[in-house]
C-alpha positions as CSV (number, residue, x, y, z in Angstrom):
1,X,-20.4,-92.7,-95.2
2,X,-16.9,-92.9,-96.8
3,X,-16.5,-89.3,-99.4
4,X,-13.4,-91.4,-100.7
5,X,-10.1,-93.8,-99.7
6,X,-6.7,-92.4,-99.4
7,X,-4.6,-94.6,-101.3
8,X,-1.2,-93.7,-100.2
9,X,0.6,-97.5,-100.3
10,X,4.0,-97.2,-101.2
11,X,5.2,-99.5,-103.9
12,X,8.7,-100.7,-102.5
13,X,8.1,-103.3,-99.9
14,X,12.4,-103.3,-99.2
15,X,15.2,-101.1,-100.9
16,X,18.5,-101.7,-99.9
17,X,19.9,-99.8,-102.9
18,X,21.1,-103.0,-104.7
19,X,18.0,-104.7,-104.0
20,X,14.7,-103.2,-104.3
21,X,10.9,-105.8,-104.0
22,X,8.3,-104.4,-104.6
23,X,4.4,-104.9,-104.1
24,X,3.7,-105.6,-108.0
25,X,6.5,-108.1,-108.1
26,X,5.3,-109.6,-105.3
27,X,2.1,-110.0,-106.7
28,X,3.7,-111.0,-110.4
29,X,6.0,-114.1,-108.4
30,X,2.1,-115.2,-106.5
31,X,0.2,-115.3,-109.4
32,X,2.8,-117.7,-111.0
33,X,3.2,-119.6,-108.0
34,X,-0.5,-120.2,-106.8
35,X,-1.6,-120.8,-110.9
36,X,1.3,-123.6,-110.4
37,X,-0.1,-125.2,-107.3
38,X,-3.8,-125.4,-109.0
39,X,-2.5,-126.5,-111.9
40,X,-0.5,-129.6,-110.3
41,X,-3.8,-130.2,-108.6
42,X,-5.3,-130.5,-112.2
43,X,-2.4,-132.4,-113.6
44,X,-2.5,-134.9,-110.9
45,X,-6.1,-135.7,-110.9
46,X,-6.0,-135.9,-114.5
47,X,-3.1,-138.6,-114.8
48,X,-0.2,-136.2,-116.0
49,X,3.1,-135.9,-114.8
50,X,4.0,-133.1,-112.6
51,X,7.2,-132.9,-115.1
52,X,5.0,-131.8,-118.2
53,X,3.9,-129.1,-116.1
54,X,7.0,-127.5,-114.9
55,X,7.9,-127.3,-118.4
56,X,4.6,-125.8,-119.2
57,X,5.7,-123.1,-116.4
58,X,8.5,-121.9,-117.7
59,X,7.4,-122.0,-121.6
60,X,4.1,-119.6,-119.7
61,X,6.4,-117.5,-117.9
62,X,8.8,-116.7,-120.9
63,X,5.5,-116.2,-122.9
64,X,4.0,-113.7,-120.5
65,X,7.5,-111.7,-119.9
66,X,8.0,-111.4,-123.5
67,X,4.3,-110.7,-124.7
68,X,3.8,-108.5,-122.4
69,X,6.9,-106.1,-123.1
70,X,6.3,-106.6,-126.7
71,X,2.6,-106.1,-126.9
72,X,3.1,-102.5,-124.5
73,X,6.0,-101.7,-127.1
74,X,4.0,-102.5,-130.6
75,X,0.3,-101.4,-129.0
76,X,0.8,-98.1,-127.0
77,X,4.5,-96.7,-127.5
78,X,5.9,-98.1,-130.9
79,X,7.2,-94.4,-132.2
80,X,9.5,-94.5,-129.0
81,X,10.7,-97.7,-128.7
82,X,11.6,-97.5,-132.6
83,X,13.8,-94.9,-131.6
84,X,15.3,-96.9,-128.7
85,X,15.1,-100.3,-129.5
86,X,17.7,-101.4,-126.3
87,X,15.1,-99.5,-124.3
88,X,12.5,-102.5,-125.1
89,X,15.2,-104.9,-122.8
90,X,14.6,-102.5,-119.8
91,X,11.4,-104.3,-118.4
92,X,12.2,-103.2,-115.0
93,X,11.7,-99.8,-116.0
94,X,7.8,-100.6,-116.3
95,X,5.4,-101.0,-119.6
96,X,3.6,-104.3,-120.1
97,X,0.7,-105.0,-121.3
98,X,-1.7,-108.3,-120.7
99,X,-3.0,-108.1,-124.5
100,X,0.6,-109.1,-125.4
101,X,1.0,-111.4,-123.1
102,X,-2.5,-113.1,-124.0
103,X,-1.6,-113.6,-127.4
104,X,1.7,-114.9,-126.9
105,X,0.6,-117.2,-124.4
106,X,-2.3,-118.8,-126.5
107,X,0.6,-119.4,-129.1
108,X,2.8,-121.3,-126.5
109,X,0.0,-123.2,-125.2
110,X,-0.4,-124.4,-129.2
111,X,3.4,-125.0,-129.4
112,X,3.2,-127.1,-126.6
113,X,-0.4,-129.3,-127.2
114,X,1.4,-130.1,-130.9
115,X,4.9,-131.2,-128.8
116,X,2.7,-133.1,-126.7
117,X,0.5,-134.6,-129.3
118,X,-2.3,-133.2,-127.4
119,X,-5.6,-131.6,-128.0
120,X,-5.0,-127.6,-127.8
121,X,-8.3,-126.9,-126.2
122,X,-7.5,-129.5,-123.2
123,X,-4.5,-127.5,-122.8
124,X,-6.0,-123.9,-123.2
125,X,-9.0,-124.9,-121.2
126,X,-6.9,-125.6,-118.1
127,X,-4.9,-122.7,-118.3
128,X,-7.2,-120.2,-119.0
129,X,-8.6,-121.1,-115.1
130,X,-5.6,-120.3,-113.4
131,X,-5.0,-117.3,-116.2
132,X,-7.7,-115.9,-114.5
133,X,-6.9,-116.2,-111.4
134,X,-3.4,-114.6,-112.5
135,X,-4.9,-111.6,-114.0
136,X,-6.4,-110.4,-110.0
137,X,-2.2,-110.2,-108.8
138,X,-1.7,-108.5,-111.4
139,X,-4.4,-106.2,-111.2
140,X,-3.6,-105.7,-107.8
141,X,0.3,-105.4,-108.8
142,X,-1.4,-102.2,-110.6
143,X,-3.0,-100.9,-107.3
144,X,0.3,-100.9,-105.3
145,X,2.1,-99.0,-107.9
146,X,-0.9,-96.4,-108.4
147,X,-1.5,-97.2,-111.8
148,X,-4.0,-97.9,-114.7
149,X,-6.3,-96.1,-112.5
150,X,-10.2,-94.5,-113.3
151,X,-11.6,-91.1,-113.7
152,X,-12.6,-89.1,-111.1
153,X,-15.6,-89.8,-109.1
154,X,-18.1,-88.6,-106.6
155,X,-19.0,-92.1,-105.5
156,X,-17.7,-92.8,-101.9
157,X,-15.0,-95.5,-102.5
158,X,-13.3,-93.4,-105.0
159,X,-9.5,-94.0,-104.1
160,X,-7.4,-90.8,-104.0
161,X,-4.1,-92.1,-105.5
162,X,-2.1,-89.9,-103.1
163,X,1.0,-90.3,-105.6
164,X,-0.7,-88.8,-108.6
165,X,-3.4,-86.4,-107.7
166,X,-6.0,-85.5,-104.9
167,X,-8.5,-86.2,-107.0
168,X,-10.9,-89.0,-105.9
169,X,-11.2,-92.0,-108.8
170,X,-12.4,-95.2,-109.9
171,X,-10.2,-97.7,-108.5
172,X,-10.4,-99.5,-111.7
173,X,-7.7,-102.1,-110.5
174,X,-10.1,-103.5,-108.1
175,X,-12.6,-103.3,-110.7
176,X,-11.0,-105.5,-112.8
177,X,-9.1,-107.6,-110.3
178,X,-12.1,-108.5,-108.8
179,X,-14.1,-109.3,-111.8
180,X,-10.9,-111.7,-112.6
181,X,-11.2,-113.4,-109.3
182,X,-14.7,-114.0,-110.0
183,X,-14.4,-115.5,-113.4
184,X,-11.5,-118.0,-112.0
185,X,-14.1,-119.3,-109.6
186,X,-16.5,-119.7,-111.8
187,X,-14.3,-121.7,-114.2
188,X,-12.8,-123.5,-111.4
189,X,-16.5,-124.3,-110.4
190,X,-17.6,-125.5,-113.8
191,X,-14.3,-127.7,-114.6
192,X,-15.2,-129.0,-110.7
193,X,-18.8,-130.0,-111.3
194,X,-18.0,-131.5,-115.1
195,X,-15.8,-133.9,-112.8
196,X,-12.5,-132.4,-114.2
197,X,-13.4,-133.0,-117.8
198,X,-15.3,-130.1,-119.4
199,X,-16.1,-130.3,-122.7
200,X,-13.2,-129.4,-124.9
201,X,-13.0,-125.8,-125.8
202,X,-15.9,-124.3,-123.4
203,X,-13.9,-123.3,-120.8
204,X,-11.5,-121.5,-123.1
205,X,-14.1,-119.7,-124.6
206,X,-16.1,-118.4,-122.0
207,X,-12.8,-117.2,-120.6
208,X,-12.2,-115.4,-123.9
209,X,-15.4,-114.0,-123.5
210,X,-15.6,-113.1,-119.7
211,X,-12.0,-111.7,-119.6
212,X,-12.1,-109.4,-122.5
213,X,-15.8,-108.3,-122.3
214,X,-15.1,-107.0,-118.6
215,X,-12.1,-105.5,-119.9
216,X,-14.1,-103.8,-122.8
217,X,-16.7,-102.7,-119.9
218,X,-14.3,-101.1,-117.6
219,X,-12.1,-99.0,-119.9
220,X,-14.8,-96.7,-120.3
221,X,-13.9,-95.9,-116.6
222,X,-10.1,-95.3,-117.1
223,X,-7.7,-92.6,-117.4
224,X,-6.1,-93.0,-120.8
225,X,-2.7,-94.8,-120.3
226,X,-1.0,-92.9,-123.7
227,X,-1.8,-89.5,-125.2
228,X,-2.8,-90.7,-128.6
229,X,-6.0,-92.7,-126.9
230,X,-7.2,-89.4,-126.1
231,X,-8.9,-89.0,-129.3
232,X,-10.3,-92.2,-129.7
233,X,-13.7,-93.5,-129.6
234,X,-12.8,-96.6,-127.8
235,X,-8.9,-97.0,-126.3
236,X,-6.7,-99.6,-127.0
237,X,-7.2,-101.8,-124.8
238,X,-11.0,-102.0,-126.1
239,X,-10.2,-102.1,-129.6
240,X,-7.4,-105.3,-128.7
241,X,-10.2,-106.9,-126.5
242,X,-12.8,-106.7,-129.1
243,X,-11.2,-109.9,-131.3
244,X,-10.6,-111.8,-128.3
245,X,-14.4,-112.0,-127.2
246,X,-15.5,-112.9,-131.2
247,X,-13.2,-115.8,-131.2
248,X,-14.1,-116.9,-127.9
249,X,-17.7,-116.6,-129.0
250,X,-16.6,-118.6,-132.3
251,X,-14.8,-121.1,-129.9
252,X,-18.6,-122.0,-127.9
253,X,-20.3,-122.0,-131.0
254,X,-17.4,-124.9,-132.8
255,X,-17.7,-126.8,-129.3
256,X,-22.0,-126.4,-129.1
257,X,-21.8,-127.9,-132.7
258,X,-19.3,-131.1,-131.2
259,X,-21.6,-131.4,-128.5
260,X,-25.1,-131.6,-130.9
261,X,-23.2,-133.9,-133.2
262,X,-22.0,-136.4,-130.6
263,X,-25.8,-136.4,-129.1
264,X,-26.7,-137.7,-132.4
């Protein structure tokens, strides 16, 4: 039986001096690439053209880059970046964070549906599938870098981060990017078996639910990411998830209520 995994991966994949990739970038450029191809699977089933959804992309990818920054800036450093506001430009230098980028992409997705003239829920349901799927890279961005890792463990696939400690801990990247992977396939299944046209607003709300609950679950698992969390009951990350999980609980309850009144 395994005592623990040496997790000694290092986070460069090429570094010519000028030009440095890296695993988590890697994973960033798949996530947006392989939520593209599903979603031009969705869009051409559905009747839409494969223009609307390029310029979905980019108004996503502009979303996530700048939520992200700004909700890692605002939720877990604000003092510092205060202080060095050019400092908040410098994304390369590390500190996103997906609450960020959730809410700013949920407000994208409504400032597209009302350029669009369509419903928001179509739009959100959709997304929130390859969102998902999304959130695994990215997790697994985290697990090439060594980062956002657990507490220490006795259980036998504890990781030893080899670039932080010797200390064997939760590898509570694959944790979460699992969970994520799991949650796409089971939205993907449902929007599958509904023949491509759930009911409005479910699948957006049982991602809300799914997404942030396991996120609520595992932080009680992880190292805290900045000092100040150290005296808190719950962490940051909890305490952001928290009001995503209500309204996607307040999302299935408005679509149950459609649902009973067009049975009527």
């Amino acid at each position: 039986m395994l005592l623990y995994i040496v997790w000694d991966v290092n986070p460069e994949i090429v570094s010519l001096g000028f030009l440095e990739i890296r695993w988590y970038g890697l994973m960033f450029a798949l996530a947006f690439y392989l939520g593209y191809l599903i979603g031009r699977d969705m869009f051409r089933k559905e009747g839409i053209a494969e223009k609307t959804l390029d310029n979905l992309l980019v108004w996503i990818i502009v979303a996530t880059v700048i939520g992200a920054r700004l909700g890692h800036t605002l939720f877990y450093q604000p003092a510092y970046y205060l202080k060095n506001p050019l400092e908040i430009l410098m994304i390369w230098e590390g500190g996103l964070a997906s609450h960020g980028a959730a809410i700013t992409i949920i407000i994208a997705l409504w400032w597209f549906a009302r350029r669009q003239n369509w419903n928001f829920f179509w739009i959100f349901d959709r997304t929130a599938v390859v969102v998902a799927l999304a959130g695994f890279f990215i997790r697994m961005g985290n697990l090439f870098n060594s980062e956002i890792f657990g507490k220490p463990t006795s259980l036998p696939w504890g990781f030893v981060f080899a670039r932080v400690d010797n200390l064997p801990r939760h590898p509570t990247q694959l944790y979460e990017g699992l969970s994520y992977l799991t949650i796409f396939f089971l939205l993907h299944w449902y929007y599958r078996k509904t023949n491509r046209q759930p009911v409005m607003g479910k699948l957006s709300g049982w991602f809300l639910i799914l997404v942030f609950g396991v996120r609520i679950l595992i932080e009680f698992l992880k190292e805290p990411q900045v000092m100040f969390e150290q005296a808190m009951t719950l962490n940051m990350g909890q305490w952001l998830s928290i009001p995503m999980v209500i309204a996607g609980i307040l999302v299935l309850i408005l679509t149950r209520k459609k649902e009973r009144n067009n049975t009527v």
